[in-house]
TORPALO-207065 format. One record per residue: x, y, z of N, C-alpha, C in turn. Coordinates in steps of 0.05 Angstrom, whole numbers, plus 32768, in hexadecimal, padded with zeros to 4 digits. Layout:
BEGIN
XYZXYZXYZ
...
END
This chain:
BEGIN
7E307EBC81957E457EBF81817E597EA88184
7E617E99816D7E767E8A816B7E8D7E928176
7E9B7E7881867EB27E7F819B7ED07E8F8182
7ECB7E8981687EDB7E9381547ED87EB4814F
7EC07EB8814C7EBB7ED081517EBC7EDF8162
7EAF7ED581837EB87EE481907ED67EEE8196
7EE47ED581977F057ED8819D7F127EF18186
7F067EE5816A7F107EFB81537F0A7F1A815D
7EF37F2481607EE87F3A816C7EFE7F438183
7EFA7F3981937F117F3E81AC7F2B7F4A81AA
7F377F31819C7F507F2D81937F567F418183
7F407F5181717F4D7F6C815E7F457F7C8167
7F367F7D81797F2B7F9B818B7F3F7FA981A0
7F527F9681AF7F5B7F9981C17F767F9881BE
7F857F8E81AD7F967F8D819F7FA37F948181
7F8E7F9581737F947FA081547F787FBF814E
7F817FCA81607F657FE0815E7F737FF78152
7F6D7FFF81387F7E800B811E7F9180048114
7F8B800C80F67F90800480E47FB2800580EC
7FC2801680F57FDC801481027FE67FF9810E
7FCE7FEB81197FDE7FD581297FC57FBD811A
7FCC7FB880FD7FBE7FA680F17FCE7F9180F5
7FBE7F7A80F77FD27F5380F67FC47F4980D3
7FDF7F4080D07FDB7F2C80B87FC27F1180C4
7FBF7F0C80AF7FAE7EF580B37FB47EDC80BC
7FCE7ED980B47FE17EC180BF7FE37EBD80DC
7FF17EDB80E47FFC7EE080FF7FE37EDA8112
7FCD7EEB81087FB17EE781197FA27ECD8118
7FA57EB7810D7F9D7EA4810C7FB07E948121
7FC77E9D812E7FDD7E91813B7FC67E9D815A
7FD27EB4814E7FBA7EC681727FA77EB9817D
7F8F7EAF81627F847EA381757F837E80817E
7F9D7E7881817F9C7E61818B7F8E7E6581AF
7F847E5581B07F7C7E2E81AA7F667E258196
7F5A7E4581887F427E3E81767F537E2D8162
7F507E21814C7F5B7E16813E7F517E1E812D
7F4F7E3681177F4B7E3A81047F587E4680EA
7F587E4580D07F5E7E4E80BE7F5E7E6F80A3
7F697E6F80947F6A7E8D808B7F497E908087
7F377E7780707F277E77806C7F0E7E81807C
7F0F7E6E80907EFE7E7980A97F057E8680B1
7F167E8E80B07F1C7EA980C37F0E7EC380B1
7F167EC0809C7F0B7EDD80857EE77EDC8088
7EDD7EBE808A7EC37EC080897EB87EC880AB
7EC37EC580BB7EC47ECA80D87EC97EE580D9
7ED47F0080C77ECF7F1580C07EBB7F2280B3
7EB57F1580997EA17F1B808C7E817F14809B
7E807F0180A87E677F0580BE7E697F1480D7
7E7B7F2380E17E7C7F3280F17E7E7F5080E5
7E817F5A80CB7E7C7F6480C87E5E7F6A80BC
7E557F5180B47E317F5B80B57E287F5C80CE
7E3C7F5580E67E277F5780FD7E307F74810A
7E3B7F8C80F67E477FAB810B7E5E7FAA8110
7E787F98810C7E8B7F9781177E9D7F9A80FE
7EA27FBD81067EBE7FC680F77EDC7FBA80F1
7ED27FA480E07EF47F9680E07EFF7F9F80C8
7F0D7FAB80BE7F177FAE80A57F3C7FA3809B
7F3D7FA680867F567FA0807C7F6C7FAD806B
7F7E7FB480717F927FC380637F9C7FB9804A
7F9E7FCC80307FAC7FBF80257FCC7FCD801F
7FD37FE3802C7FE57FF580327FF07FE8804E
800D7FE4805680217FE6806A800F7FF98083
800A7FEE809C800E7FCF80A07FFC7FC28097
7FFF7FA5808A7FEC7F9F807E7FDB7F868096
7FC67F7F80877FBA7F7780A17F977F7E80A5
7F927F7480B97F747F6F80CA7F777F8580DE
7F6E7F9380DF7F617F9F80F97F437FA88100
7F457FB2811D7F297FB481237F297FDA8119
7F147FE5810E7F108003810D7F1380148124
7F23802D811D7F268037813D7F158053812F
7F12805B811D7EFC8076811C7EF2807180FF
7EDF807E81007ED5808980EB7EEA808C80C7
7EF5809F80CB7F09809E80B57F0D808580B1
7F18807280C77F2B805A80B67F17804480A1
7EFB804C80AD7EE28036809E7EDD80418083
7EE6806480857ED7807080707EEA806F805C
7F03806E80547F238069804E7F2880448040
7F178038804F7F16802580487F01801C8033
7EE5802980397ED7802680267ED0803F8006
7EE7804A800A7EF980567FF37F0380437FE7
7F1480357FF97F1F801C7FE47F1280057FD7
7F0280007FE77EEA7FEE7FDB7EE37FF77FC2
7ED5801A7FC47ECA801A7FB27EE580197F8E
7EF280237F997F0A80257F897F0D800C7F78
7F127FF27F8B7F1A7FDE7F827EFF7FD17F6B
7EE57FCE7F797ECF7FC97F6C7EC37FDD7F57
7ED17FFA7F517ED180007F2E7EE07FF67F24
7EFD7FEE7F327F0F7FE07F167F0A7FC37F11
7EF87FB47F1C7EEA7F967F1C7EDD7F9C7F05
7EC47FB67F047EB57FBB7EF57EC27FBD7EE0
7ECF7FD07EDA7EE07FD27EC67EEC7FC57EB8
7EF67FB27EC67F087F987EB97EF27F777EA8
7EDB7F817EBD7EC57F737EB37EB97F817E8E
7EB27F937E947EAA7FA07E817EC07FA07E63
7ED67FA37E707EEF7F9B7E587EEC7F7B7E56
7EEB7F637E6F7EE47F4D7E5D7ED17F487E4F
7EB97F577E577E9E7F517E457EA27F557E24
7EB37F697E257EB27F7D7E0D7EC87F667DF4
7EDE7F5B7E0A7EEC7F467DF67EE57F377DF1
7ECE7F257E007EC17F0A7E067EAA7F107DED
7E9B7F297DE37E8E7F287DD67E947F2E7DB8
7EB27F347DB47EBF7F427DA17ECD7F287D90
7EDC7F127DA27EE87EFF7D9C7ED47EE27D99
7EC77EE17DAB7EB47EC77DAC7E9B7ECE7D9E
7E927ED57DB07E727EDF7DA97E707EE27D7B
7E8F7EED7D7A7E857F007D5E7E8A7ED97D4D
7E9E7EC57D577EA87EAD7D4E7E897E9C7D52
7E7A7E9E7D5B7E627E8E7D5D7E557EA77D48
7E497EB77D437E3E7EC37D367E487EB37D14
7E607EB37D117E6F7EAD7CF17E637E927CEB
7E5C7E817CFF7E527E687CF87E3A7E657CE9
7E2A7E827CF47E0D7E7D7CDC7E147E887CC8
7E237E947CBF7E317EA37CA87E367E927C87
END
């Protein structure tokens, strides 16, 4: 495992373990000095640790923040919100489709007209 990952892993297991004692992304990028890394890497330094089993999740409710999962509930709570957020993507997609084909789509149609 990358010395980024490992340190990240650590660093929210032993220190930010529930959702109670979540770190901003900022603050935690300070934590792990001497690595020198950024918000970027850092989010993608999550997102592959969580394909490799490792419960990191994110608040978007006070405190807000990164932490590591401390049970069950807090993964299942979270991926409530997921799902939450990704119907109203859908949704908002489906309302652009609907204008994109109402306004444009119908202005190319008038041209063979």
């Amino acid at each position: 495992m990358a010395p980024l990952k490992e340190n990240l892993k650590y660093q929210l297991k032993k220190h930010h373990l529930g959702r109670d004692r979540a770190v901003v992304i900022r603050d935690l990028t300070l934590e792990l000095l001497p690595i020198r890394t950024n918000d970027r890497e850092l989010r993608a330094a999550i997102r592959e640790l969580n394909g490799e089993g490792v419960p990191i999740l994110t608040s978007i409710h006070p405190p807000y923040g990164v932490y590591y999962a401390s049970s069950e509930d807090e993964v299942a709570d979270y991926l409530a919100n997921l799902g939450a957020r990704a119907g109203a993507i859908h949704k908002r997609m489906a309302d652009l489709s609907r204008i994109r084909a109402r306004e444009f789509l119908r202005g190319q149609m008038e041209l063979f007209e």
